[in-house]
C-alpha positions as semicolon CSV with decimal commas, in nm:
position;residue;x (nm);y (nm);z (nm)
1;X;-5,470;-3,709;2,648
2;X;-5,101;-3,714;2,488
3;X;-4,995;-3,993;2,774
4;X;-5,310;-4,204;2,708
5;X;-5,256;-4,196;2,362
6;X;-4,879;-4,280;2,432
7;X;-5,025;-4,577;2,672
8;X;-5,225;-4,722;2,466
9;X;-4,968;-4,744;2,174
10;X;-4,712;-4,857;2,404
11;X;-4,986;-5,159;2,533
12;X;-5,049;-5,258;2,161
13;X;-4,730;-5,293;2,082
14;X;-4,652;-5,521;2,395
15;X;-4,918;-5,720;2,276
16;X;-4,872;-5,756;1,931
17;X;-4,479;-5,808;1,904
18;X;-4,456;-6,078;2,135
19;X;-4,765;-6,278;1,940
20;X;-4,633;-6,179;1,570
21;X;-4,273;-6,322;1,717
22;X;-4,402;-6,646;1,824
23;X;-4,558;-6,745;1,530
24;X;-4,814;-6,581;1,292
25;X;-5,192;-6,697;1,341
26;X;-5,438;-6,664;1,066
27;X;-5,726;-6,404;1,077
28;X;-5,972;-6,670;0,976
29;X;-6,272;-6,393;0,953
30;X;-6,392;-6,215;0,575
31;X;-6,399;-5,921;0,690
32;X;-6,597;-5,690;0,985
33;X;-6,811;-5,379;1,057
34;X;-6,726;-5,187;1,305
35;X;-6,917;-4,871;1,500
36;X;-6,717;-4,655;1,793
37;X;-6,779;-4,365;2,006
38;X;-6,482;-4,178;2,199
39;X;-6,333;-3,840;2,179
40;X;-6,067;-3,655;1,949
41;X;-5,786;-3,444;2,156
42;X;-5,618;-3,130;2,009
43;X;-5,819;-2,857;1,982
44;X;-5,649;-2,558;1,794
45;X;-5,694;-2,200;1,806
46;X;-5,788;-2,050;1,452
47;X;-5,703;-1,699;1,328
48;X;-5,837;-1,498;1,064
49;X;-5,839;-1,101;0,933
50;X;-6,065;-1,061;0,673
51;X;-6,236;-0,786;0,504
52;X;-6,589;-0,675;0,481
53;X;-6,754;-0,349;0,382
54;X;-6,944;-0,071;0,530
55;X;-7,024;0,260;0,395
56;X;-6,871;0,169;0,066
57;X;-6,478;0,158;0,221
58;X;-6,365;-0,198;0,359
59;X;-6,305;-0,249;0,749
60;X;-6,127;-0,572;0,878
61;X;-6,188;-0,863;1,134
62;X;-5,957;-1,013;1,348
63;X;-6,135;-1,332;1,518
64;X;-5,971;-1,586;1,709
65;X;-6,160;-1,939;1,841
66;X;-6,078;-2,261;1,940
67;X;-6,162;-2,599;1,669
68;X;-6,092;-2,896;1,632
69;X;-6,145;-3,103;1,912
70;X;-6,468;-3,279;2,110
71;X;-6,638;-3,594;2,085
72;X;-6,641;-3,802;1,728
73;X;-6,854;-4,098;1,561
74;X;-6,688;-4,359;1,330
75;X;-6,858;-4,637;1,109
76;X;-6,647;-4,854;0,861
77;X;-6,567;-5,169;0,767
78;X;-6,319;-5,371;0,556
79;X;-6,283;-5,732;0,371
80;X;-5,989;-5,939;0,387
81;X;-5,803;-5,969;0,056
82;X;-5,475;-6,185;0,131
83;X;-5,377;-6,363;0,428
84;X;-5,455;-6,117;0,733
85;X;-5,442;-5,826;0,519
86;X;-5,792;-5,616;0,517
87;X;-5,873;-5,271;0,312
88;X;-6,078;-5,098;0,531
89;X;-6,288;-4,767;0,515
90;X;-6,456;-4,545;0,761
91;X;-6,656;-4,243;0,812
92;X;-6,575;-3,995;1,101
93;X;-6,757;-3,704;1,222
94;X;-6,579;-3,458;1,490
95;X;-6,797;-3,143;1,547
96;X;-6,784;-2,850;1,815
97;X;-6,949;-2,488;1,875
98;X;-6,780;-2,184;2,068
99;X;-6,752;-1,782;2,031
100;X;-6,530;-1,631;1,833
101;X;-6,400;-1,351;1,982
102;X;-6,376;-1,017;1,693
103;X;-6,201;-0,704;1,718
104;X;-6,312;-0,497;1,393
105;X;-6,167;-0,179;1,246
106;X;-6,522;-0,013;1,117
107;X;-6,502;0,273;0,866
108;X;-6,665;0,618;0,989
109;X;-6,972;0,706;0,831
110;X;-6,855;1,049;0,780
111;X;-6,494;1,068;0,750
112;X;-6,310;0,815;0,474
113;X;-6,021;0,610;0,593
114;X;-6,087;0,636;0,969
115;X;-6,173;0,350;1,084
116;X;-6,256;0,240;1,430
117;X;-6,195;-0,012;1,693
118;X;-6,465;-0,250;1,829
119;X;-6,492;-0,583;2,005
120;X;-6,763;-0,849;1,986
121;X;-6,857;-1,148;1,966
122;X;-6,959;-1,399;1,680
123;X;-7,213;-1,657;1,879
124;X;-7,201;-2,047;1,865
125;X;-6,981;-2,066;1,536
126;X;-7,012;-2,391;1,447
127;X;-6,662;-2,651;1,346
128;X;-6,720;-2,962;1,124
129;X;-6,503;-3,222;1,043
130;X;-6,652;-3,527;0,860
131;X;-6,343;-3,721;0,724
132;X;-6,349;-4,076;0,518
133;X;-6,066;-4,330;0,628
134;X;-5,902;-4,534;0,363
135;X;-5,626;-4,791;0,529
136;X;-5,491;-5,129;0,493
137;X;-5,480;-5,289;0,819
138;X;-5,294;-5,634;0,908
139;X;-5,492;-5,849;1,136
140;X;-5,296;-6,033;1,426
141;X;-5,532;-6,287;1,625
142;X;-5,328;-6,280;1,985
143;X;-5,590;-6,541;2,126
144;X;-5,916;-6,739;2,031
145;X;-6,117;-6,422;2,163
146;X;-5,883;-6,118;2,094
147;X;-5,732;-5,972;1,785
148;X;-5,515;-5,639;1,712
149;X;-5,573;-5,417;1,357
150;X;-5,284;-5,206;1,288
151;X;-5,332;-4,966;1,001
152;X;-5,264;-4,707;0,779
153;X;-5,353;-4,519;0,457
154;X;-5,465;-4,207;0,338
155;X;-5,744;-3,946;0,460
156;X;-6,044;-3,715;0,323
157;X;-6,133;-3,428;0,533
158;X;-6,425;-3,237;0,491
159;X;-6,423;-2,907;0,680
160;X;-6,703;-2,662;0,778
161;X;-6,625;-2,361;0,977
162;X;-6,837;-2,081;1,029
163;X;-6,663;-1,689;0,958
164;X;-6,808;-1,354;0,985
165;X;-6,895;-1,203;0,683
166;X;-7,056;-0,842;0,814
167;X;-7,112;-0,590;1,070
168;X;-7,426;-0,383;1,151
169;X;-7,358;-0,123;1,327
170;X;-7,556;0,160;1,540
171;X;-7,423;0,550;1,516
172;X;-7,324;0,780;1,638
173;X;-7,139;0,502;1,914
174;X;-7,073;0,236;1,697
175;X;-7,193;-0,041;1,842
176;X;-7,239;-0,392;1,692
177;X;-7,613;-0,496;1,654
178;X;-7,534;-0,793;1,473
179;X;-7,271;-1,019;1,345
180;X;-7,345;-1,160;0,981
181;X;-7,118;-1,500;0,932
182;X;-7,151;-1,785;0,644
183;X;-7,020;-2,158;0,656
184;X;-6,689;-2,185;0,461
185;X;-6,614;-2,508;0,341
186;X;-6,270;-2,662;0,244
187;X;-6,199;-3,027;0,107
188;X;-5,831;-3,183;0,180
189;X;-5,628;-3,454;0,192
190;X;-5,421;-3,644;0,495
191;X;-5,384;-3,951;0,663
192;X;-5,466;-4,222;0,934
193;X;-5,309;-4,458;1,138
194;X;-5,392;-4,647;1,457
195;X;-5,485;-4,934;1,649
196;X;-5,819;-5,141;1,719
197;X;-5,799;-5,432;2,000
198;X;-6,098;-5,667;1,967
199;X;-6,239;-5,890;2,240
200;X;-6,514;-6,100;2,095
201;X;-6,791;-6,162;2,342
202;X;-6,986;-6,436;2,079
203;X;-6,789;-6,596;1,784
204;X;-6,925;-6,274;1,554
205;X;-7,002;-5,985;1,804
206;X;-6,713;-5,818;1,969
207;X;-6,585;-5,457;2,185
208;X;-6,335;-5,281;2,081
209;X;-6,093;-5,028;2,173
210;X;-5,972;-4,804;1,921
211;X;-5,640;-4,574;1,927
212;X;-5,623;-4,368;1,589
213;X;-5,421;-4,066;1,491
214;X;-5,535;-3,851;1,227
215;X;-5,403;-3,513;1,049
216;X;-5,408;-3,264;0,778
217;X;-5,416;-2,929;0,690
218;X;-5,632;-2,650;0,572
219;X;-5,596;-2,255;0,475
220;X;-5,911;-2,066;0,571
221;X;-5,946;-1,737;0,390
222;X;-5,831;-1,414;0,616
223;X;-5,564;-1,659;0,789
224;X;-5,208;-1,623;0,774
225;X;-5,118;-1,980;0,910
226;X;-5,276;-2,325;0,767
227;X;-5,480;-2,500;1,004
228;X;-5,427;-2,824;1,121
229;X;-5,721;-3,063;1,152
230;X;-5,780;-3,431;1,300
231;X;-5,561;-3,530;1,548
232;X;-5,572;-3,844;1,812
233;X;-5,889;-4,014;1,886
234;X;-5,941;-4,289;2,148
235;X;-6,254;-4,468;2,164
236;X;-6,445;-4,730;2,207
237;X;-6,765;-4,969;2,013
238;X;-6,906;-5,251;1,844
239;X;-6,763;-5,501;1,593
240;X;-6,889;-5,790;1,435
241;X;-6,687;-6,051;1,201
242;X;-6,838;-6,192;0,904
């Protein structure tokens, strides 16, 4: 995914500098809407201790999964405000589901501060990442039917991510009957930037191809290292001019 991404830059930029150098056209459209489909890269491995508590005395977690990446949805739009600059705004949604792996220290029922080593499982914990795009994007027409948006500007993320919370456990054996978990949710800041080629296929209606890199950073509670979220996307959609 790192050389498409590196592709497709490298093509945009072939296209644009030679058509900004030769003389700059004017992006004669308001503004646009625009709806894509593709997949976001860079899936990350999240790790966590925390605590929970079982026969009055606290035991620990240490859970490791994978986040981050999978398929994503964007909607936006944006209105020209001088010359070919646009403000633009989108919504993004990136979400994925896999087992976190757990290996607990569980207190003894019968002897304090002895705790005791387990493995399990925490089934389909769930990863959401809605984020809201802000960017101002400079319109280059290259032809009558194809036009490049490069932009930039800040990002929203809102993350979801589910962590266990509790054990039950069986005796004398422990063994884990159930896996308790709750959605934490986190609210940060980033940023965008990327690339959307246009061909129009009617004078309003056109596809599009769009190259976007997006990133921040969040601290989950139980985790020693922040956690990086977004990353590249690459996909592809709708647009229509207005």
């Amino acid at each position: 995914m790192r050389k498409i991404s590196i592709s497709v830059f490298v093509l945009a930029a072939s296209v644009v500098i030679p058509a900004s150098a030769a003389a700059q056209m004017t992006w004669t459209d308001k503004g646009y809407v625009s709806v894509t489909v593709g997949g976001q890269a860079s899936s990350r491995t999240l790790t966590t201790a925390p605590e929970f508590t079982l026969y009055d005395e606290t035991g620990t977690f240490a859970t490791s999964q994978k986040v981050g990446g999978g398929a994503f949805f964007d909607i936006g739009g944006g209105y020209k405000v001088w010359q070919n600059l646009v403000l633009g705004i989108s919504y993004s949604h990136v979400g994925s589901t896999t087992d976190a792996v757990i290996a607990a220290q569980v207190p003894d029922p019968a002897v304090f501060d002895h705790p005791r080593a387990i493995t399990t499982t925490l089934s389909d914990a769930h990863y959401g990442e809605n984020a809201v795009h802000f960017s101002a994007v400079w319109m280059i027409p290259v032809t009558d039917l194809i036009d490049v948006g490069v932009s930039a500007g800040p990002s929203v993320f809102m993350i979801s991510q589910d962590l266990p919370t509790g054990l039950e456990v069986t005796e004398p054996v422990p063994t884990v009957s159930s896996v308790t978990s709750a959605a934490t949710k986190k609210t940060v800041a980033g940023f965008n930037m990327g690339v959307d080629v246009t061909y129009l296929l009617t004078k309003k209606i056109g596809a599009g191809l769009l190259a976007r890199y997006t990133r921040g950073s969040v601290d989950f509670p139980g985790s020693s290292d922040s956690l990086t979220v977004g990353g590249f996307q690459l996909g592809v959609g709708l647009r229509y001019r207005f």
